[in-house]
C-alpha positions as CSV (number, residue, x, y, z in Angstrom):
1,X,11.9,-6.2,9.6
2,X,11.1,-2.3,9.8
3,X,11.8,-0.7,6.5
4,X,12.4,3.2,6.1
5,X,12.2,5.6,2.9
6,X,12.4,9.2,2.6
7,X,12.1,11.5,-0.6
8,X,14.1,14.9,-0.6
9,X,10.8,17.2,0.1
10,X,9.6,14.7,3.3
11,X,6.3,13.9,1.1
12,X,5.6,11.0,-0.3
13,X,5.3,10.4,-3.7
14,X,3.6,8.1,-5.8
15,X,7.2,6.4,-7.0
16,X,8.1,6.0,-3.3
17,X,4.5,4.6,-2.6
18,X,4.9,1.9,-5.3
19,X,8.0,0.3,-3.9
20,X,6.6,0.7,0.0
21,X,3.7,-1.2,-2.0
22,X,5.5,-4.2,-3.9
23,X,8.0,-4.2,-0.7
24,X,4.5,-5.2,1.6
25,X,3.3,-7.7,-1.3
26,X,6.8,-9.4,-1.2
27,X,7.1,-9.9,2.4
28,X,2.8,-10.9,2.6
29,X,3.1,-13.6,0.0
30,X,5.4,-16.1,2.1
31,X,2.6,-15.9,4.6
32,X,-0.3,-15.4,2.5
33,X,-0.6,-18.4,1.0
34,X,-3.0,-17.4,-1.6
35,X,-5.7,-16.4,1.5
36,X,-6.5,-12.9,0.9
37,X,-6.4,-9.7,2.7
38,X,-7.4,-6.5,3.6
39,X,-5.3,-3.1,3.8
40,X,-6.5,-0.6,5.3
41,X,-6.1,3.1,3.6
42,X,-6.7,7.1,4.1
43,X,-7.9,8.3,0.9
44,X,-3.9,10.3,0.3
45,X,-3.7,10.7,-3.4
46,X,-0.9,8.6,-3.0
47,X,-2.7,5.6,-1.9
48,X,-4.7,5.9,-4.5
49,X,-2.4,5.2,-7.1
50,X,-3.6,2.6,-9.9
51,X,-0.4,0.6,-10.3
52,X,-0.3,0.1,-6.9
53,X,-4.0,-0.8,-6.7
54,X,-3.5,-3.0,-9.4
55,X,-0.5,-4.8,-7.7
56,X,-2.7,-5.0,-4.6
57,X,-5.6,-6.7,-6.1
58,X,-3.2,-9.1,-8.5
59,X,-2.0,-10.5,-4.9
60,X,-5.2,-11.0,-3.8
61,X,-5.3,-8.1,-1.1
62,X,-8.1,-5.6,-1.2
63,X,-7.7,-2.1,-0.6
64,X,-10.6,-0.7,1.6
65,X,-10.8,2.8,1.8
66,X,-11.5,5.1,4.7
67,X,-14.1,7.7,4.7
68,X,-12.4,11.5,4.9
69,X,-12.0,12.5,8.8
70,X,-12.0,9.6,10.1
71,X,-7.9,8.0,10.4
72,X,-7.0,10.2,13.2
């Protein structure tokens, strides 16, 4: 499924990033299987938010981090 979310400004926001967050563990887990994973992120102040991180690394997916200049 494609999901979409939009905030009034067109930014995202560090409440919009934790639901885009716990909606991608959701759907992982019931292919996971407990086997981990990697997610690959721009260092957007957003992405770098710790409940997120922490919700990431609780379902056994680790966040790796870009170096600045290089995502486009």
């Amino acid at each position: 499924p494609t999901y979409y979310a939009t905030t009034t400004n067109g930014f995202i926001t560090n409440e919009l990033w934790k639901k885009i967050i716990a909606c991608l563990v959701e759907r992982l887990s019931a292919f996971m299987h407990g086997k981990p994973a990697i997610l690959l992120l721009d260092r957007h102040s957003t992405h770098m938010e710790l409940t997120s991180i922490n919700l990431l690394l609780d379902s056994n997916i680790q966040p790796l981090y870009l170096p600045a200049h290089t995502t486009h």
